[in-house]
N, CA, C and O atoms as CSV, one atom per row, in Angstrom:
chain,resi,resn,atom,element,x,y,z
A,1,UNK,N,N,-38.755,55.840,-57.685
A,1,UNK,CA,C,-37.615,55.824,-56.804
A,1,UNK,C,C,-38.081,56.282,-55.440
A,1,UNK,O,O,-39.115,56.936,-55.300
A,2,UNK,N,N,-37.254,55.905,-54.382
A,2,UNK,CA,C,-38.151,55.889,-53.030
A,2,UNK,C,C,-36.539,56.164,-51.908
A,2,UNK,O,O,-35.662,55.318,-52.084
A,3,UNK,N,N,-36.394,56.700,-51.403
A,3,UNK,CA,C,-35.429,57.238,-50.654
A,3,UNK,C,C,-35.673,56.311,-49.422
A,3,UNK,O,O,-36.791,55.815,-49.286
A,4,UNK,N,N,-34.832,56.091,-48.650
A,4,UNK,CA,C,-35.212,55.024,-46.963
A,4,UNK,C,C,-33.912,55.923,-46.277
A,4,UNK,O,O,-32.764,55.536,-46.493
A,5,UNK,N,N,-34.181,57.233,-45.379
A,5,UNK,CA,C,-33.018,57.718,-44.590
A,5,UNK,C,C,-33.318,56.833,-43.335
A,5,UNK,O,O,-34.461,56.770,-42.885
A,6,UNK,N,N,-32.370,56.214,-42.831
A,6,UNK,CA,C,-31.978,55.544,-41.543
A,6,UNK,C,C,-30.869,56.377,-40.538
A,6,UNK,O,O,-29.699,56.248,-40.898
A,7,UNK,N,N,-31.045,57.019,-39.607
A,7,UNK,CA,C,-29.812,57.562,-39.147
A,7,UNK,C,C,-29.155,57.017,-38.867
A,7,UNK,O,O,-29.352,55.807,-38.754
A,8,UNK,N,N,-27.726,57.712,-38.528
A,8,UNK,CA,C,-26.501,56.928,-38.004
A,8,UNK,C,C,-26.230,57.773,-36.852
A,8,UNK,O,O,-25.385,57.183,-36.179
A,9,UNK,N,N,-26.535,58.830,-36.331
A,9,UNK,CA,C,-25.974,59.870,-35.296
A,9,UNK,C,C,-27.626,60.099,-34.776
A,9,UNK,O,O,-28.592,59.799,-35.478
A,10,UNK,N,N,-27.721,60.728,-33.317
A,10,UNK,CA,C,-29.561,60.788,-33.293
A,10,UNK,C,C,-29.796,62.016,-33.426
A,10,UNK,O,O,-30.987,62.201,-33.173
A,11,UNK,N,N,-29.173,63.153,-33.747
A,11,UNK,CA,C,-29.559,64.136,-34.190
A,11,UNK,C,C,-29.704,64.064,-35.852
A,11,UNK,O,O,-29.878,65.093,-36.506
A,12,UNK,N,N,-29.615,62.751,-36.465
A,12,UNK,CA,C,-30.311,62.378,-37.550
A,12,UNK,C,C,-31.926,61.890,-37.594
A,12,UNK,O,O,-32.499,61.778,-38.677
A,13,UNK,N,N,-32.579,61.621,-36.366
A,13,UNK,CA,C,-33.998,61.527,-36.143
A,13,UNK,C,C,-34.480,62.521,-36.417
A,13,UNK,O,O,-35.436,62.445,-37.188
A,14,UNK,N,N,-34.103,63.758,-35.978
A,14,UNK,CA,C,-35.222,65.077,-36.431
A,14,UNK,C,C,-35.810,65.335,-37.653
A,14,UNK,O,O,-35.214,66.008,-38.494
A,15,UNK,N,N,-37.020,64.834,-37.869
A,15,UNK,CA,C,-37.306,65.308,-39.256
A,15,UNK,C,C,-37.878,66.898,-39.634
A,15,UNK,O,O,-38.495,67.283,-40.627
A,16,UNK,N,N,-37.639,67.280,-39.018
A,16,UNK,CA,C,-37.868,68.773,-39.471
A,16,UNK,C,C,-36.060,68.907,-40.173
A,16,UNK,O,O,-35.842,69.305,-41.318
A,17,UNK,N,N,-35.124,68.546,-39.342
A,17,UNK,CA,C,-33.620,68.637,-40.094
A,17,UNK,C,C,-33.481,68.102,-41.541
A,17,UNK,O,O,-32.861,68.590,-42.486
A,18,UNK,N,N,-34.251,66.923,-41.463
A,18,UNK,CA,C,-33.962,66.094,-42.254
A,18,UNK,C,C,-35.127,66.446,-43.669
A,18,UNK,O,O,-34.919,66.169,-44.850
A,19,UNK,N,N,-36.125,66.999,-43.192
A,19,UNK,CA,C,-36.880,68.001,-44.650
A,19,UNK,C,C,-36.465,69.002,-45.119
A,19,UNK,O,O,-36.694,69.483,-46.229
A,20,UNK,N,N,-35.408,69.617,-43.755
A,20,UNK,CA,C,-34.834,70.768,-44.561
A,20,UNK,C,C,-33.459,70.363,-45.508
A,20,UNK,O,O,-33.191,70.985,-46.536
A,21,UNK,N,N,-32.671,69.278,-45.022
A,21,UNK,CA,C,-31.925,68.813,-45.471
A,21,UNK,C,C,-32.004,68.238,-47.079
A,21,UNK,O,O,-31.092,68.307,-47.902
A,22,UNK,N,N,-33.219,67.711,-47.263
A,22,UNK,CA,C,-33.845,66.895,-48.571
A,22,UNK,C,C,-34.012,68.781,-49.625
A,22,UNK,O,O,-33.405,69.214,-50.604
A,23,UNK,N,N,-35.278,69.456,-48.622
A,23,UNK,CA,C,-35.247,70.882,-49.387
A,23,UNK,C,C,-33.814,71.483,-50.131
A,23,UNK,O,O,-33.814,71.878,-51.297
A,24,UNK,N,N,-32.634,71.480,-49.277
A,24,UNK,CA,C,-31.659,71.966,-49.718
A,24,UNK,C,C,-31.146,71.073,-50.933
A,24,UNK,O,O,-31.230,71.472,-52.094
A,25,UNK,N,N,-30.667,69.972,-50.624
A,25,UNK,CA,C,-30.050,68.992,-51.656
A,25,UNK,C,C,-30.866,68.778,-52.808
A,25,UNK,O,O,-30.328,68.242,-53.777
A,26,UNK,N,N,-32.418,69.194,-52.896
A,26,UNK,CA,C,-33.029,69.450,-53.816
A,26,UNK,C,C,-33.593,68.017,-54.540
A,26,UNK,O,O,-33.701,67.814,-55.749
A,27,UNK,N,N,-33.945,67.014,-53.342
A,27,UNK,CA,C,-33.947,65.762,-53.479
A,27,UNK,C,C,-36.118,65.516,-53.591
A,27,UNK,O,O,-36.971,65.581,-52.707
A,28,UNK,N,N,-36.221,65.245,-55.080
A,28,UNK,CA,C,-37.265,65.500,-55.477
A,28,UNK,C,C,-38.060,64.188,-55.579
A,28,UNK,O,O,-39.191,64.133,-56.061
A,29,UNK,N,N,-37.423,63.197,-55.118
A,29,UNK,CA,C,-38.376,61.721,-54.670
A,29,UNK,C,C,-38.807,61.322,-53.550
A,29,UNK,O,O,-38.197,61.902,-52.652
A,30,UNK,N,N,-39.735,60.451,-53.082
A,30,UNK,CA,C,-40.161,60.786,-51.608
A,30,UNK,C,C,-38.636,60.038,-50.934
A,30,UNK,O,O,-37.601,59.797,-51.556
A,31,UNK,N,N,-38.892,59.824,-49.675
A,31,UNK,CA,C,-37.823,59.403,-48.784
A,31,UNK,C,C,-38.604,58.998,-47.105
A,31,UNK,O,O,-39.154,59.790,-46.340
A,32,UNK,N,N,-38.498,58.238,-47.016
A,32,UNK,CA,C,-39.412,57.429,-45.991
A,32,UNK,C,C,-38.053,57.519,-44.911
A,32,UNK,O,O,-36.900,57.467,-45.341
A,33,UNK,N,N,-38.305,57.628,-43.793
A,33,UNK,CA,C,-37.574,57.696,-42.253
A,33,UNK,C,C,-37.755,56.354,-41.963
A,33,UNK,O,O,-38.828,55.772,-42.118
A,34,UNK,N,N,-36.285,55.620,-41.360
A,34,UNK,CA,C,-36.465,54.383,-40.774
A,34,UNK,C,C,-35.813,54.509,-39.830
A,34,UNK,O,O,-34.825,53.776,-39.808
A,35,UNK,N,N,-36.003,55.421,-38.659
A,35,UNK,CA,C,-35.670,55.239,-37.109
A,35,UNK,C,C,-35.432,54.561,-36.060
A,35,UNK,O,O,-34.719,54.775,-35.079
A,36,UNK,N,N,-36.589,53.104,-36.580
A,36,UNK,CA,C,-36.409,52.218,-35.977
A,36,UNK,C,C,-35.936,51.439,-36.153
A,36,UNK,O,O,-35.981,50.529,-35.325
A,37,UNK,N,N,-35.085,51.282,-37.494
A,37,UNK,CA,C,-34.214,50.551,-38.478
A,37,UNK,C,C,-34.909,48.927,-38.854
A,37,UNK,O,O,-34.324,47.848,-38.958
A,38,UNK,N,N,-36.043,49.185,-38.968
A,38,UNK,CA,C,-37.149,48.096,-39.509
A,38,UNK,C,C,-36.352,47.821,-41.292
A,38,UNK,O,O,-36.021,46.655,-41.507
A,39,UNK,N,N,-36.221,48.329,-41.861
A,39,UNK,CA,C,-35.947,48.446,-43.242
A,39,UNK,C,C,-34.420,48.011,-43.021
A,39,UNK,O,O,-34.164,46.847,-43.327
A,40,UNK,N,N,-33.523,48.689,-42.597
A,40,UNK,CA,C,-32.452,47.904,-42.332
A,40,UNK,C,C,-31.957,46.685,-42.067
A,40,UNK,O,O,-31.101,46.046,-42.680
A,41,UNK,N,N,-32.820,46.305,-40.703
A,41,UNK,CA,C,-32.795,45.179,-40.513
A,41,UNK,C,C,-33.072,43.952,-41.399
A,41,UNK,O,O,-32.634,42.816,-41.575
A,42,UNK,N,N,-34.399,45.092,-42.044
A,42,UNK,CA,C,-34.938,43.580,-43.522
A,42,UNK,C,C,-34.042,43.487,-44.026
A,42,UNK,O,O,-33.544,42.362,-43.989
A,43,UNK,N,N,-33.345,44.495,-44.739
A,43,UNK,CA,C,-32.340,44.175,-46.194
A,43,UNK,C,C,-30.920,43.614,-45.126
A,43,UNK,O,O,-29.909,43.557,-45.825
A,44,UNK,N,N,-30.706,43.302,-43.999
A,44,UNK,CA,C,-29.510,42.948,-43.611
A,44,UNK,C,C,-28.308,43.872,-43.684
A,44,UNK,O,O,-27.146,43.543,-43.921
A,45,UNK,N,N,-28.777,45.054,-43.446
A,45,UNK,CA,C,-27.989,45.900,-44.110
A,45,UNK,C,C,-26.768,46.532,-43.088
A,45,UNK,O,O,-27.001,46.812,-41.912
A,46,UNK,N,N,-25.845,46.654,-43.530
A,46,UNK,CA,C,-24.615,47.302,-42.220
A,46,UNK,C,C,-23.510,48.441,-42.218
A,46,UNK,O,O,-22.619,48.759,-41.430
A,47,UNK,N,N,-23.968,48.927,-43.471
A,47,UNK,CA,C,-23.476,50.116,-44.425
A,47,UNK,C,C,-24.030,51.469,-44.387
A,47,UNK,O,O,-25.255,51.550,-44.466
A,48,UNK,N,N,-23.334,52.568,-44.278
A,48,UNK,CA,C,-24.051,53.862,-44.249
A,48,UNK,C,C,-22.598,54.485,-45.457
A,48,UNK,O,O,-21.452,54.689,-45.055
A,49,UNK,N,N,-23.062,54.681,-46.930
A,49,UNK,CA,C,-24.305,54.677,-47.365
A,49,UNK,C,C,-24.363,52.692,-47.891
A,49,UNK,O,O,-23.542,51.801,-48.112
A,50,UNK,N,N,-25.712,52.836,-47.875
A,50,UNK,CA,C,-25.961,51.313,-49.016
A,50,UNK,C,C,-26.745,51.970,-49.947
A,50,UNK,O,O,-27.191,53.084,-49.674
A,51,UNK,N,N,-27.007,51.371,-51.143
A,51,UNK,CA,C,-28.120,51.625,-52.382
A,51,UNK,C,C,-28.395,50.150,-52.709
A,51,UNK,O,O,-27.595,49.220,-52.816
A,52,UNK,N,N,-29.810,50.174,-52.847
A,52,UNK,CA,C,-30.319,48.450,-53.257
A,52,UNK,C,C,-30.979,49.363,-54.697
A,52,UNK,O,O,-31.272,50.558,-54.733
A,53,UNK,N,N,-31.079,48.345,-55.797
A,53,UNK,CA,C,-32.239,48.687,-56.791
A,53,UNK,C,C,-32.928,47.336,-56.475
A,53,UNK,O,O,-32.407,46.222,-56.519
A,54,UNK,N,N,-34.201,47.656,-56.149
A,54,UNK,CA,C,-35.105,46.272,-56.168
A,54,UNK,C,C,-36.175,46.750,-57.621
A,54,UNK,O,O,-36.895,47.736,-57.782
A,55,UNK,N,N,-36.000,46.042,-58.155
A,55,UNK,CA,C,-37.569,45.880,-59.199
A,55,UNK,C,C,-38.225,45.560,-58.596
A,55,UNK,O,O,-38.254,45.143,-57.438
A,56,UNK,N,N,-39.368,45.853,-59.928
A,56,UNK,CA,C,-40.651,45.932,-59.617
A,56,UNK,C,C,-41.458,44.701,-59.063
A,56,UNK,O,O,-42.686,44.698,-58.972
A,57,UNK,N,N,-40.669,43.693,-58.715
A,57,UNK,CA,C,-40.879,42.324,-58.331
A,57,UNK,C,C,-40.690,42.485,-56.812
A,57,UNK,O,O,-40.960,41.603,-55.996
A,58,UNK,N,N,-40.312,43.422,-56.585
A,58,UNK,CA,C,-39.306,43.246,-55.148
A,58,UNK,C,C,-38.232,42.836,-55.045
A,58,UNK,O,O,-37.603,43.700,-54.434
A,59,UNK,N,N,-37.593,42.008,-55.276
A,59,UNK,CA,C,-36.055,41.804,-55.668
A,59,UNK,C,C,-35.127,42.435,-55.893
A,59,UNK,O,O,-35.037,43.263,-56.799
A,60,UNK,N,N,-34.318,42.154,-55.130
A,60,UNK,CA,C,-32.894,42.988,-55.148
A,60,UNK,C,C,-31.890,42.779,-56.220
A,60,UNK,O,O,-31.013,41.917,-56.157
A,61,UNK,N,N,-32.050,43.585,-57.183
A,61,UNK,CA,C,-31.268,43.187,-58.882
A,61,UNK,C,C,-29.574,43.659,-58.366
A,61,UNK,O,O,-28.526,43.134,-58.742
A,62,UNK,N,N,-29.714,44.591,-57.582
A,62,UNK,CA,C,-27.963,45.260,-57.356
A,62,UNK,C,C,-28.066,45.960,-55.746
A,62,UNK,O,O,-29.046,46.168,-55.031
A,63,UNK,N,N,-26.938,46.155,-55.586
A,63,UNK,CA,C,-26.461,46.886,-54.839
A,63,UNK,C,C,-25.204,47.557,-54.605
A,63,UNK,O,O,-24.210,46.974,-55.037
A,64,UNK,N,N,-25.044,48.609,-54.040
A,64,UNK,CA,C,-23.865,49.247,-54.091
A,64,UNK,C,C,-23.339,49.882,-52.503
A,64,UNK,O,O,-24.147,50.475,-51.788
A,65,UNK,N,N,-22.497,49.757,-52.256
A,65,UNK,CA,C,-21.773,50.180,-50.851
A,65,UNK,C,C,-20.935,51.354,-51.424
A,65,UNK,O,O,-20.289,51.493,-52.463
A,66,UNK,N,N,-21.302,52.492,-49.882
A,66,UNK,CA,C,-20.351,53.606,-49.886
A,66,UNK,C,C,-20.839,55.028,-50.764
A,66,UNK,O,O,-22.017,55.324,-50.969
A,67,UNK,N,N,-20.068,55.543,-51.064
A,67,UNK,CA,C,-20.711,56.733,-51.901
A,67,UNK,C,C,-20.142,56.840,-53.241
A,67,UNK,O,O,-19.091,56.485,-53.774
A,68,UNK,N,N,-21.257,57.482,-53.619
A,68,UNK,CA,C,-20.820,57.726,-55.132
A,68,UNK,C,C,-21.227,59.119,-55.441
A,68,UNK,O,O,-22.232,59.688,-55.016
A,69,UNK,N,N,-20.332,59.587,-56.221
A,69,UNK,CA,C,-20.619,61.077,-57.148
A,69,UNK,C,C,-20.477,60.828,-58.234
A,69,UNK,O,O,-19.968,59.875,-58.824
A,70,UNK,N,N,-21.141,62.093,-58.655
A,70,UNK,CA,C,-22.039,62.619,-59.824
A,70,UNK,C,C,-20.581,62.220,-60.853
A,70,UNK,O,O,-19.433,62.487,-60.498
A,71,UNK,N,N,-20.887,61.637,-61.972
A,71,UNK,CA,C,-19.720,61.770,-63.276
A,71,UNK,C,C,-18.386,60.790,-63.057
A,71,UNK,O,O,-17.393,60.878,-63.779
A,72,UNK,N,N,-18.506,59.893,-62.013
A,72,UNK,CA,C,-17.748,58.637,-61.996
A,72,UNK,C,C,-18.177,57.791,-62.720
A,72,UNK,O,O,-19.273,58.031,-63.227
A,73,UNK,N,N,-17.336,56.166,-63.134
A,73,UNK,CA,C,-17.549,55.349,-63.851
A,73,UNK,C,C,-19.164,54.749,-62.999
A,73,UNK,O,O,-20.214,54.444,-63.564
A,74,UNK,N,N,-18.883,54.736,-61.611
A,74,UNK,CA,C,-19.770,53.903,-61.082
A,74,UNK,C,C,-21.284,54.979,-61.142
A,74,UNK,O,O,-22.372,54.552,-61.526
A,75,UNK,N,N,-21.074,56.220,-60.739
A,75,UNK,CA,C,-22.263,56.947,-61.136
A,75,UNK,C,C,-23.235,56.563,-62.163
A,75,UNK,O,O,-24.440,56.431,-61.949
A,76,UNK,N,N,-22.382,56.311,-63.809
A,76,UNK,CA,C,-22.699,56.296,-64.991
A,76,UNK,C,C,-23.408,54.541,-65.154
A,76,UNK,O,O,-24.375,54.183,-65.827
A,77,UNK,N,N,-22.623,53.830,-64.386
A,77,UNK,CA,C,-23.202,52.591,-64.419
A,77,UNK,C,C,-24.600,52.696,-63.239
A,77,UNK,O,O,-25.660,52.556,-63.849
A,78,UNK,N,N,-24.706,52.811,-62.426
A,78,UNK,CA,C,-25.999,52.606,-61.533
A,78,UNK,C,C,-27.204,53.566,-62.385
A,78,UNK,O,O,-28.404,53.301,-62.323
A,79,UNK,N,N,-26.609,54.773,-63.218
A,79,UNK,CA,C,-27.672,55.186,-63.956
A,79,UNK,C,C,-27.696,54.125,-65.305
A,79,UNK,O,O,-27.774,53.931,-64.092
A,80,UNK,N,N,-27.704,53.669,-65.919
A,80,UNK,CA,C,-27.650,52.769,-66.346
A,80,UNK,C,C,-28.416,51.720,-66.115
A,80,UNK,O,O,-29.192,51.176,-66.901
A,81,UNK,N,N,-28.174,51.442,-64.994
A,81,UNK,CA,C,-28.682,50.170,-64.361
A,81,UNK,C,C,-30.352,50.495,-63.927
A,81,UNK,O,O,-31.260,49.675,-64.065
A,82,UNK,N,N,-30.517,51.979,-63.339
A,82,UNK,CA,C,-31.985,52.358,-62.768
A,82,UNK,C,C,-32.520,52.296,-64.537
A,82,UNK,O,O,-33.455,51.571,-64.875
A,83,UNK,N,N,-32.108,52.768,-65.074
A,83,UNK,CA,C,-32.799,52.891,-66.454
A,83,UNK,C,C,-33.297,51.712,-67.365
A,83,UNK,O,O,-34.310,51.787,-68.059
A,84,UNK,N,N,-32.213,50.267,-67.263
A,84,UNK,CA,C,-32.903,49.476,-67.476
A,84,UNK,C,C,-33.694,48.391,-66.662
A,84,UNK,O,O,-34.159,47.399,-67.223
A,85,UNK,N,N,-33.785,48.551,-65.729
A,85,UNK,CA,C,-34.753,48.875,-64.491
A,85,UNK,C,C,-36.062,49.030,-65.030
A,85,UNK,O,O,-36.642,48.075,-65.546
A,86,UNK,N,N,-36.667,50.380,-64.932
A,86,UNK,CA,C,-37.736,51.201,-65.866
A,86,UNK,C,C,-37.981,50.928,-66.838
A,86,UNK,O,O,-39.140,51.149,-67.187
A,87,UNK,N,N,-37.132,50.362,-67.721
A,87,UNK,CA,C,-37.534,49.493,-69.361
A,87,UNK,C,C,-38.520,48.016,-69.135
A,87,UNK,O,O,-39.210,47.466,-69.994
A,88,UNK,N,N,-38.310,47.575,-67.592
A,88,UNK,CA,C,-38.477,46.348,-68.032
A,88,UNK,C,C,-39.646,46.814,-67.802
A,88,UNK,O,O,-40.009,47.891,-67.331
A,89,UNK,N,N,-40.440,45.550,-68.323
A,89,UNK,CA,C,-42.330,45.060,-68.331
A,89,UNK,C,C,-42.800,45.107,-66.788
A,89,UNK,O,O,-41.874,44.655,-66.114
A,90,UNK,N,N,-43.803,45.454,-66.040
A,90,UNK,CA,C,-44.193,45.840,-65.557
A,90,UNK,C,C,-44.797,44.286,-64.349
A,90,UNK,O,O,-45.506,44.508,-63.367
């Protein structure tokens, strides 16, 4: 799993904020900075939040707009979904 923070405000560029921010939330996968919204632009993206799952192909199997918390239906399904994700063949 691979994190892509893109800001939306520019006191979201600081990455010293934004390591302490990951430190606190206790967010234990890497997370790559897209400042220049290179990554955005690829996926066409126009949403803060978006979630893509791409397999291991590169391909975009799902996506999800907006936010989600912990112990909703949709939570339970995107875990779900990363998991059989990880099952498939390589």
């Amino acid at each position: 799993m691979i994190g892509v923070h893109t800001p939306e405000l520019d006191d979201e560029r600081d990455l010293q904020k934004l390591t302490e921010a990951l430190r606190r939330l206790d967010v234990r996968y890497p997370v790559a900075t897209d400042n220049d919204y290179a990554l955005w632009r690829a996926y066409g993206n126009r949403y803060w939040p978006a979630l893509y799952l791409v397999d291991k192909r590169g391909r975009i199997r799902t996506t999800h707009i907006g936010e989600l918390h912990q112990g909703t239906p949709e939570w339970t399904d995107l875990l779900a979904k990363i998991e059989a994700l990880r099952r498939e063949p390589g």
